[in-house]
N, C-alpha and C positions, 0 to 999 in steps of 0.2 A: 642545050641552052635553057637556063633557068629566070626566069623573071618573077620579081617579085614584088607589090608594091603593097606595102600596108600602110593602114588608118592607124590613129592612135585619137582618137576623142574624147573628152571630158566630159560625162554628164551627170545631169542632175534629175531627179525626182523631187515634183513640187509635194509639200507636204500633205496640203488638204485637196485637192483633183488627182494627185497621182500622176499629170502626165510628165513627160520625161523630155529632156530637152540640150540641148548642149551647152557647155558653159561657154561663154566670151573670153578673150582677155579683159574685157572692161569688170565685170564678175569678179574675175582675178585679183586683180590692181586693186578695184574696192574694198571687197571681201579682207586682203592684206590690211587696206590701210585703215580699216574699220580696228581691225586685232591689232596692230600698231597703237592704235588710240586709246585701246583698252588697256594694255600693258602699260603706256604713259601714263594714265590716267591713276592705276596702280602703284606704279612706282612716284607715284604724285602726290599720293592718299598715303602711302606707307613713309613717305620721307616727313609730310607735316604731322603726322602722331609721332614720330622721331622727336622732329622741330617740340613738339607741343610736350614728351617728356623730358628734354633737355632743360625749354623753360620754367617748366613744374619745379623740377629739380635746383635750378642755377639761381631762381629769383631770390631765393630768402638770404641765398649769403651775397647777391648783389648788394640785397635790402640795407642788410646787415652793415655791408664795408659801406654804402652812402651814408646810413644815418650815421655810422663812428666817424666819416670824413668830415662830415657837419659839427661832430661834438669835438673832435680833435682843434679844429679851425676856431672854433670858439673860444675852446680852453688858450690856445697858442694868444690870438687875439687879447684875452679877457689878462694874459698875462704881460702884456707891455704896459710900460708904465703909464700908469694914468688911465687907464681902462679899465681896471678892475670890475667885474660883476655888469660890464654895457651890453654884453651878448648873454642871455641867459638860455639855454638849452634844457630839453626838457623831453623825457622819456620816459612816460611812467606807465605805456605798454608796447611791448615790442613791436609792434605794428605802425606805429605812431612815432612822431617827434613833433616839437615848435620851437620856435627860436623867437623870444622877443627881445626888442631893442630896448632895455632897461623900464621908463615907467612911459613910457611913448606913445605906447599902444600898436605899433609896426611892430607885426607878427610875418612868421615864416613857418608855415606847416606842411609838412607829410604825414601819409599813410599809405600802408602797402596792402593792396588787393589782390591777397594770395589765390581766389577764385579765378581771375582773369589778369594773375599776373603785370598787373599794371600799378604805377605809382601816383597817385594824385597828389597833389599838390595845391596850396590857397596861398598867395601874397598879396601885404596890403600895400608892397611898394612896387610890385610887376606887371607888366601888359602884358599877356593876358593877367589878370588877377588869380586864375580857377587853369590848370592847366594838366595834363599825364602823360607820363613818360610810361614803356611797356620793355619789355623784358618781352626780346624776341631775339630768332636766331637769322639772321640780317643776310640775303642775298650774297652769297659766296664769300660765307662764313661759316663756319662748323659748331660754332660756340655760340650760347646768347650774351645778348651784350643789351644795357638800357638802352634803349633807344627813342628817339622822336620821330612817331611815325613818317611825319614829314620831312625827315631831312639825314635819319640816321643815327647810327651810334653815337652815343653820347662821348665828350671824354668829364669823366668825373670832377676831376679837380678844377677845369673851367667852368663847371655848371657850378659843383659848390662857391668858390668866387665871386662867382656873376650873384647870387643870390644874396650872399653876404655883403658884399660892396654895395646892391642894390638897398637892402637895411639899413645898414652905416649910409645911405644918402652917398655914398662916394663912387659908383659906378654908371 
């Protein structure tokens, strides 16, 4: 008859004394969820430079399709009778637009801040007056989209509206 009973232990050697010791499960579990953290953390850092070339990339033809929603709106507008020339639009560099209400003085301005991807904005008829809109890639979305940090993607055509109505006094 044969009996046999074996150890299987886990140890460790501390680095700077040298002594040697056995591991825990507590060791274990930590040591795991220490590397779990790391790898998150990872996959955290390589998803927002993702996010952060997407935006790089996706803002200027955002830029682009808002200032043209603005100028189309205008044009559409400035063509019903009796309007002629009440919405003037004005883009004389790509970065930039304004929209003044005829001899008023109620302006509407953008500019796009292709450093930090964000849109600022100045009106003399909106609360806030001074406001920015950013080109992000929005919490379980894949795509950037304008957005208000505080509340989300934008949808375009309500936002150009809202601004223009606000001018014309009619919103």
């Amino acid at each position: 008859m044969r009996f046999e009973l074996r150890l299987e232990f886990d140890t460790f050697s501390h680095p700077k004394t040298g002594r040697r010791g056995i591991m825990s499960d507590w060791s274990k579990k930590a040591a795991q969820q220490v590397q779990m953290n790391r790898e998150a953390k990872l996959v955290g850092d390589k998803k927002a430079l993702q996010d952060t070339d997407i935006c790089k990339r996706r803002a200027p033809e955002l830029w682009k399709k808002l200032a043209d929603m603005f100028q189309q709106k205008c044009t559409e507008f400035n063509s019903e009778p009796g309007m002629s020339n009440t919405l003037y639009f004005s883009d004389d560099r790509p970065s930039e637009f304004s929209i003044s209400l005829g001899r008023t003085g109620k302006t509407f301005k953008g500019d796009f801040d292709s450093t930090n991807q964000r849109f600022n904005f100045v009106s003399s008829t909106w609360t806030p007056a001074r406001f920015i809109l950013e080109v992000r890639v929005w919490p379980g979305n894949s795509e950037a989209d304008i957005v208000n940090v505080e509340a989300g993607p934008i949808d375009l055509e309500s936002f150009v509206n809202s601004h223009l109505e606000s001018l014309l006094g009619i919103g």
